[in-house]
N, C-alpha and C positions, 0 to 999 in steps of 0.2 A: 691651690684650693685644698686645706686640708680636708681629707675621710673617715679616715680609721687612729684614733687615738683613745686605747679606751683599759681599766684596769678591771679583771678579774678574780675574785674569789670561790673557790669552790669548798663547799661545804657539805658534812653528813644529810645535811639537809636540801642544798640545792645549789645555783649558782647565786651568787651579785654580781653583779656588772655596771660600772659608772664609766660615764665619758663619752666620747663621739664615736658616732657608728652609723651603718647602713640600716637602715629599715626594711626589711623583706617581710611578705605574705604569703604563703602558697602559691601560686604560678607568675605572683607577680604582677598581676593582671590590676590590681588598685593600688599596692604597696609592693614598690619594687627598690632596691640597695643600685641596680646597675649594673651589679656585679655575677647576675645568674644568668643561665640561655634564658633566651627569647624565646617563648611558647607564642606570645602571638602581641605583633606590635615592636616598636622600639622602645628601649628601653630610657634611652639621653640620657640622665648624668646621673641621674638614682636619686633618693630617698634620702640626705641627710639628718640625725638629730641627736642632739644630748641628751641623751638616756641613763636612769637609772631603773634599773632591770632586774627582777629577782625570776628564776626559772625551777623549778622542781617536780620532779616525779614523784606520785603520790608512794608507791613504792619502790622497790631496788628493782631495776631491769623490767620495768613498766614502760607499754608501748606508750603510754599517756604522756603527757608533758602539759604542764601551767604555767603560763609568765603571765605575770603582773608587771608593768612599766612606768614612769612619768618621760615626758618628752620636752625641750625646748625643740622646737623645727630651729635646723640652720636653715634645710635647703630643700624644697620639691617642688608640684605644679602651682602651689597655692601660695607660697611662704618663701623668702629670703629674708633671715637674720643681718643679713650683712647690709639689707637696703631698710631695712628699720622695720621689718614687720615681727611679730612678736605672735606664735605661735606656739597654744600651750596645749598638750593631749595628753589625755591617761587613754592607755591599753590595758583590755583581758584579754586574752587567746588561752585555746585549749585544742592541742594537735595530738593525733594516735598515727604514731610508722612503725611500721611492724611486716617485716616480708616484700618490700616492693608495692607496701599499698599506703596510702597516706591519704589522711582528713584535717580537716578541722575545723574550730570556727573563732574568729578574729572581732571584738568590737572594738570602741576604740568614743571618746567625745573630745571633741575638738574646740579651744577657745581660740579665736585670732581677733588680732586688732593688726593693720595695717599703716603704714608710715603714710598713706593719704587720709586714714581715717574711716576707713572702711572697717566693719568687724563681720565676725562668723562664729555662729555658735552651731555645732550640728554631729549628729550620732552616725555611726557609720556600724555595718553589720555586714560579715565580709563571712561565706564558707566555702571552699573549694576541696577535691579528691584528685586522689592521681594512684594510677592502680597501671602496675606492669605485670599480667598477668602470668604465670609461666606459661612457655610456649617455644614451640620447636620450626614453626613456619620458617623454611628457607633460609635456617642458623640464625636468624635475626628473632629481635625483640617486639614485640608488639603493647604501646603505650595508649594511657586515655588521662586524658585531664581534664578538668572543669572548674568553675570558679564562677560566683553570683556577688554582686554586692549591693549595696543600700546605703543611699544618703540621706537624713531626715535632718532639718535643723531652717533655721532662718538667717539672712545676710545682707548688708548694703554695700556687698563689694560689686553687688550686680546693679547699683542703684540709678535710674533716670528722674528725670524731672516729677514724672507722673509719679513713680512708686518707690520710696526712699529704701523700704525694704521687700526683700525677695524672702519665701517660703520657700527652700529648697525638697523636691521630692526628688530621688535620682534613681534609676536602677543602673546593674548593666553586668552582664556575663560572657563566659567564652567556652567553647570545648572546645575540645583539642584530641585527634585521633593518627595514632601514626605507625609505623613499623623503620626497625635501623636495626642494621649490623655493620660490619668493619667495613661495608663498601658503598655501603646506600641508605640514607635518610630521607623517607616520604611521609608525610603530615597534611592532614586538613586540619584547618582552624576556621572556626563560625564565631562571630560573636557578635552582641547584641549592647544596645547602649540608650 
């Protein structure tokens, strides 16, 4: 199953990027590639999509970053290409890393039609942080990460006899609080759905 096939240009202005690739989001927690630790939960096989991707920092050596994206889905919870379902999404995101602290906020609207005939249209509003504070506790590091997201849109992939289409409202978050040095990683993870 191919993942990563994908060509890059970089520019005075920013990057392109065309081709197959993982999809990541901040912890990972609604858009995850497969390919990063676990904050909380499994990961299974990741995020695939054919992306064409423009990324740019407003200035030179700005902690800020902008991607604008278009998406075919090969492959996630909702979508396989390969069995005839046809998922199309545009992405903004806007993420600041700077020092061991990281933010952002991810939208994203999603069109699907499905090989049974099911479709989905719906907005998705994703912001998560992760902040490693400086800290000397017992030579180890001390971590925090968080992540909220948001579904809005309507679907008959959920469709019964009664109600051919579904109004999707969805939320769902996680924190994440932990301490690790070279000999011991301990973590609490809460999350909410």
């Amino acid at each position: 199953d191919p993942r990563w096939l994908y060509l890059e240009w970089q520019s005075p202005w920013g990057t392109l990027r065309a081709g197959q690739m993982g999809s990541q989001w901040g912890t990972g927690m609604f858009v995850n590639d497969g390919n990063q630790e676990s904050l909380f939960g499994d990961h299974l096989y990741g995020d695939i999509v054919e992306r064409i991707a423009f990324a740019t920092r407003p200035r030179e050596r700005s902690p800020w970053l902008v991607v604008v994206a278009g998406d075919l889905v090969y492959r996630d919870r909702a979508a396989r290409l390969t069995e005839g379902d046809v998922a199309l999404q545009g992405v903004l995101a806007v993420a600041y890393d700077r020092g061991g602290n990281q933010a952002g906020l991810y939208a994203a609207y999603r069109s699907q039609r499905n090989a049974d005939g099911g479709d989905l249209g719906a907005a998705v509003l994703d912001a998560f942080f992760r902040t490693e504070p400086p800290s000397r506790a017992a030579g180890g590091q001390v971590f925090f990460a968080a992540e909220v997201a948001t579904v809005l849109g309507t679907t008959s992939l959920t469709r019964t006899t009664v109600e051919p289409r579904q109004d999707l409202v969805q939320g769902g978050g996680i924190a994440v609080a932990g301490f690790r040095n070279e000999r011991l990683s301990l973590s609490i993870e809460a999350g909410w759905a």
